[in-house]
C-alpha positions in Angstrom: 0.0 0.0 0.0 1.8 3.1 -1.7 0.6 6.0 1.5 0.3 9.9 -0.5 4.0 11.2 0.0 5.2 8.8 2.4 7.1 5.0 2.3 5.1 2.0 1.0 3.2 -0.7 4.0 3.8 -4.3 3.1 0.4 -5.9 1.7 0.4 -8.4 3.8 1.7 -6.5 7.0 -1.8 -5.2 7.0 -3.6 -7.7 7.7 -1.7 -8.9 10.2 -2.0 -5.3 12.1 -5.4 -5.8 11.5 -5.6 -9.3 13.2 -3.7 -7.5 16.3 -5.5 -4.5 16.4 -8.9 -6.6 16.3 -7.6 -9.3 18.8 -7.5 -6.0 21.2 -10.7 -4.8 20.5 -11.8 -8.2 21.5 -10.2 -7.4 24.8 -12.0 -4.0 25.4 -13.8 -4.0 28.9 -17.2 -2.5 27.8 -18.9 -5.1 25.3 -17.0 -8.2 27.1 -18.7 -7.3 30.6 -22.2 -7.3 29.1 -21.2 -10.4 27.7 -20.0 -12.6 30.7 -21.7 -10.6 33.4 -18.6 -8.8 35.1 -15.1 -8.0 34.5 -13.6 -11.0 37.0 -15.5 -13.5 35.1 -14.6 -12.2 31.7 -11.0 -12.6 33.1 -11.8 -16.1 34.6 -13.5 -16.9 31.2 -10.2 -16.1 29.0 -7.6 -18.1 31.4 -9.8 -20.9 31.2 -10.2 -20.7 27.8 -7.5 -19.0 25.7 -4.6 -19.8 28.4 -5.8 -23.3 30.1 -7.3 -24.6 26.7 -5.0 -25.5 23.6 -8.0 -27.7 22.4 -10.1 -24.5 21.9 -7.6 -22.8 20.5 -6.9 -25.3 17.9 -10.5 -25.7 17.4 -10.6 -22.0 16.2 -7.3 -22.4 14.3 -9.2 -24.4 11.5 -11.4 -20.9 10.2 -8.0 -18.7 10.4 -6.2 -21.3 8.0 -8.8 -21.9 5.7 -9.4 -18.4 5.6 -5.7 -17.8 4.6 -6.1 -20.4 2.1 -9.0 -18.9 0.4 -7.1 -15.5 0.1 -4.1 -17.4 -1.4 -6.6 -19.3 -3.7 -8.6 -16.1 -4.7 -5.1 -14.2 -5.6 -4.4 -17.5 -7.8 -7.7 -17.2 -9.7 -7.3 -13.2 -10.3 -4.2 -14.3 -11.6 -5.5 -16.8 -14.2 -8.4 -15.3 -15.1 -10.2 -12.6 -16.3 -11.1 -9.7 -14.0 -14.9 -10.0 -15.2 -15.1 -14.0 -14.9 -13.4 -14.1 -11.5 -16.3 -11.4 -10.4 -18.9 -13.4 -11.5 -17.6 -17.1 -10.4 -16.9 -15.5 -7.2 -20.3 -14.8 -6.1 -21.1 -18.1 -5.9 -19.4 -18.0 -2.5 -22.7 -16.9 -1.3 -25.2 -19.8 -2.3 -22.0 -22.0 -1.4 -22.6 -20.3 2.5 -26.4 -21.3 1.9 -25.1 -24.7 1.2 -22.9 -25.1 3.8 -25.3 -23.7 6.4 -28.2 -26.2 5.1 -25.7 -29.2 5.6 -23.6 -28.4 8.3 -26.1 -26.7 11.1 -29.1 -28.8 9.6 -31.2 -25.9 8.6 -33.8 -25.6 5.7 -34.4 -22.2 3.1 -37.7 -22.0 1.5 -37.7 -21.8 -1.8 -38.5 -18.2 -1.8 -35.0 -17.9 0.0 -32.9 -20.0 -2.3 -34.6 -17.1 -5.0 -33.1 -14.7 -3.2 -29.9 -15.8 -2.6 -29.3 -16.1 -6.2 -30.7 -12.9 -6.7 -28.5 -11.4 -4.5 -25.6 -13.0 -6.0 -26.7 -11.9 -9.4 -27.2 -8.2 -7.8 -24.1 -8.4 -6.4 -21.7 -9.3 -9.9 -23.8 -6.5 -11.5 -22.8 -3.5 -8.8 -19.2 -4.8 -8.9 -19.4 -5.1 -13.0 -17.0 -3.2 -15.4 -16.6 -3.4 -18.5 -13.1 -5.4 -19.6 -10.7 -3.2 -21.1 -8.4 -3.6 -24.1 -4.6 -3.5 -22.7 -1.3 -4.2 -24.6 0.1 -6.3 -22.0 0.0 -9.7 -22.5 -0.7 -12.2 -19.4 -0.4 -15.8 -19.0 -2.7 -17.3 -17.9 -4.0 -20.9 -17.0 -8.2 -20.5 -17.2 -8.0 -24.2 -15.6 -6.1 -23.1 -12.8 -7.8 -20.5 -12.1 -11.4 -22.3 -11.7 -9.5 -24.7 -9.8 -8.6 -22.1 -7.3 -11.9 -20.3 -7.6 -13.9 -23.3 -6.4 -11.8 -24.1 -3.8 -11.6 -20.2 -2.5 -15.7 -20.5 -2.6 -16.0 -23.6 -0.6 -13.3 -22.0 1.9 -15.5 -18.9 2.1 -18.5 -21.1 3.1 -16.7 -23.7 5.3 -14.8 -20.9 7.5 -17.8 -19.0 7.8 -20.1 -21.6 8.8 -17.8 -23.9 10.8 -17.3 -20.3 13.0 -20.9 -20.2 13.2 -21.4 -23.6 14.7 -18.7 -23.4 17.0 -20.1 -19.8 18.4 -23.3 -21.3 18.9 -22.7 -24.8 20.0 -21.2 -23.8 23.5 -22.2 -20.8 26.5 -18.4 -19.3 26.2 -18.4 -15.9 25.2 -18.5 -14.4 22.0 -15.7 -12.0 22.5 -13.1 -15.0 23.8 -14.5 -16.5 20.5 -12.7 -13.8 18.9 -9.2 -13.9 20.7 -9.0 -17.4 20.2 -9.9 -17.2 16.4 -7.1 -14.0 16.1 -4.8 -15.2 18.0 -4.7 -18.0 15.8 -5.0 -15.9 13.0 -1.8 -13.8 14.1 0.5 -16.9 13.9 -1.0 -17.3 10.6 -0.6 -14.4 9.2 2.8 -13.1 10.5 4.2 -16.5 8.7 2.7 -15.1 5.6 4.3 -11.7 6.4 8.1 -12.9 7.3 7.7 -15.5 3.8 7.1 -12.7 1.6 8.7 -9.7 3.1 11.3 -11.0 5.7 14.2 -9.4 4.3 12.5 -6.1 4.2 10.6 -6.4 7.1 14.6 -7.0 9.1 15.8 -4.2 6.9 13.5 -1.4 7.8 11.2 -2.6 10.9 7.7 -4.4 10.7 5.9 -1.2 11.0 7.5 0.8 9.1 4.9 2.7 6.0 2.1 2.4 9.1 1.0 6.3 8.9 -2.5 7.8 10.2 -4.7 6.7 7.7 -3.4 3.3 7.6 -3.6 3.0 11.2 -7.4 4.4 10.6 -8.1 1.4 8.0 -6.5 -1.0 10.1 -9.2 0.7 13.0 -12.2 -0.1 10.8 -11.4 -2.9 8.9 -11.4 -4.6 13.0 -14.2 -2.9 13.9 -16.1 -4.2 10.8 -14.6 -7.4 11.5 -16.1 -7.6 15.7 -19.1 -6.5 14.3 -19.4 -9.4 11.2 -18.8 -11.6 14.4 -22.2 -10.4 16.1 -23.9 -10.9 13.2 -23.4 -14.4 12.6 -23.9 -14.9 16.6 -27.2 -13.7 16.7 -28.1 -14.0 13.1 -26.6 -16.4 10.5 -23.9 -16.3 7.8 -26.6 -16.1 5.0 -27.8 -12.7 6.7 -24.2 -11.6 7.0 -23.7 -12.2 2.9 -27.0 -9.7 2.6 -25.3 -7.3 4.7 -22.0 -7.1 3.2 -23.9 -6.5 -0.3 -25.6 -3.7 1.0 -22.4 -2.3 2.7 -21.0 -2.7 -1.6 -23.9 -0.7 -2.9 -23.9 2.1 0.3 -20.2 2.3 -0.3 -20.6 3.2 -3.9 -23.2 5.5 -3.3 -20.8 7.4 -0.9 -18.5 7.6 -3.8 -20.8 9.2 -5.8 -21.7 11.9 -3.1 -17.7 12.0 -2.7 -16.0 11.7 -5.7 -18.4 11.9 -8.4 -18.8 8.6 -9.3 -21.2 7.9 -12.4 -23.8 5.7 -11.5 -24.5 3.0 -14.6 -27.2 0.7 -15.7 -25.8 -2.2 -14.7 -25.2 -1.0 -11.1 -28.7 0.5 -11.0 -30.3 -2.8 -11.5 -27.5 -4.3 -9.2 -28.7 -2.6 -6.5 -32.4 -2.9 -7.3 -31.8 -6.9 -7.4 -29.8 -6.2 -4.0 -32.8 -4.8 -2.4 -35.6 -7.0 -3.7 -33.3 -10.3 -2.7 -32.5 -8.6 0.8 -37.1 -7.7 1.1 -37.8 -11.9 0.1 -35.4 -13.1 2.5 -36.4 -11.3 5.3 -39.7 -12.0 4.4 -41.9 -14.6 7.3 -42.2 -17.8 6.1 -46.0 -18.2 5.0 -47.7 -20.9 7.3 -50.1 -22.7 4.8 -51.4 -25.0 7.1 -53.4 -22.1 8.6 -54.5 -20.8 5.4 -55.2 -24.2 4.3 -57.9 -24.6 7.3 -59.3 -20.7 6.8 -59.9 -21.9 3.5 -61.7 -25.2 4.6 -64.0 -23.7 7.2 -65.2 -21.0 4.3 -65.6 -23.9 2.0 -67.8 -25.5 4.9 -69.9 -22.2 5.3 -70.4 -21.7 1.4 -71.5 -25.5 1.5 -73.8 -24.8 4.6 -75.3 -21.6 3.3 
């Protein structure tokens, strides 16, 4: 990341500031006292399960790793294929999450659901779309590969997120110890990644070195954001969390056009209008027809009677 007029932040230095920064969050007193009750037993709560417990903690290793292997396996399909068939192919992350969450935490989606799922993945390729432009460069690439890596990023996307889901809501321990013991994880992770790619530099010039303000301020919101996706899929589902993030897309561009004067197109216009009509069926109550079934009965039997 290239900061205006100052020294450049390694890629993936930023995500591991991010992990760090969020892991502390996690550790704020406010939200993790209303969680557990009181401060002592929050305390209690993390010796007994981040400190005492290395089963936990490898538990909530397996979303951290296969969510670095879906980042690896989504920069592997970018690289192999084109910009416009990677945004399309993957979207299907999010009726992959449907899938997952149907066979992993045994739940069922009307039909009117599974409609809207693959509206909203429709809605969301069309708000991301841009048209492919001609370039002189020339780019190997290996379309094969990259479908291979596409499918295996999707079916990360929809493991990790559900298998964090299930583990949230399978036990009493708190959501925000949850958190450290996912990140914590995650940091191990992710400073490997750092030292493999940027080692030498990183010994050279210091592992925060090109961390100004406004990085510091991404790195704020970005684990923020992240806290707050966590929430969401406790007391909600991952499905729900898929709608939200593709209204977060379509707010976020309208801020750019407010901003930055951003032309709005067609194709993001009826993006966003799939994006709202998907997010109004799935929140939609299920309809109970064996009520209407027996309205309709007992006016059949009062037509017959008159």
């Amino acid at each position: 990341m290239t900061t205006r007029g100052g020294p450049r932040c390694p890629a993936r230095g930023r995500g591991g500031g991010g992990r760090q920064f969020r892991a502390g969050l996690s550790g704020n007193h406010g939200c993790p006292e209303r969680e557990t009750g009181s401060l002592g037993r929050f305390k209690a709560s993390l010796r007994e399960n981040v400190l005492g417990s290395p089963k936990e903690l490898l538990k909530l290793s397996v979303p951290s790793l296969v969510y670095a292997v879906q980042n690896n396996m989504a920069f592997l399909a970018l690289s192999n294929l084109d910009a416009a068939v990677y945004q399309v192919t993957y979207q299907l992350k999010i009726p992959c999450t449907a899938l997952c969450t149907v066979l992993m935490l045994n739940r069922t989606l009307s039909k009117l659901q599974w409609v809207s799922v693959f509206m909203l993945c429709a809605g969301v390729t069309l708000v991301q779309w841009k048209p492919a432009q001609a370039t002189k460069v020339v780019v190997e690439q290996n379309p094969l590969l990259g479908f291979g890596a596409i499918a295996i990023a999707v079916l990360c996307s929809g493991f990790a997120g559900v298998y964090f889901e299930k583990v949230l809501k399978s036990s009493d321990t708190s959501l925000w110890v949850r958190n450290i013991q996912m990140y914590l994880s995650g940091i191990i992770v992710t400073l490997v990644g750092v030292y493999l790619s940027d080692g030498a530099e990183i010994k050279e010039k210091g592992f925060f070195y090109g961390y100004t303000y406004y990085v510091w301020f991404v790195i704020f919101l970005a684990s923020v954001g992240g806290l707050y996706t966590s929430v969401v899929v406790k007391y909600t589902d991952n499905i729900m969390k898929g709608f939200s993030a593709a209204a977060a897309i379509v707010l976020s561009t309208i801020a750019s056009v407010m901003l930055f004067g951003l032309q709005i197109t067609l194709t993001f216009a009826l993006g966003t209008l799939l994006v709202c009509v998907s997010i109004y069926l799935y929140g939609l109550p299920r309809q109970d027809t064996t009520s209407i079934q027996q309205g309709e009965t007992a006016s059949k039997e009062r037509v017959i009677g008159v």
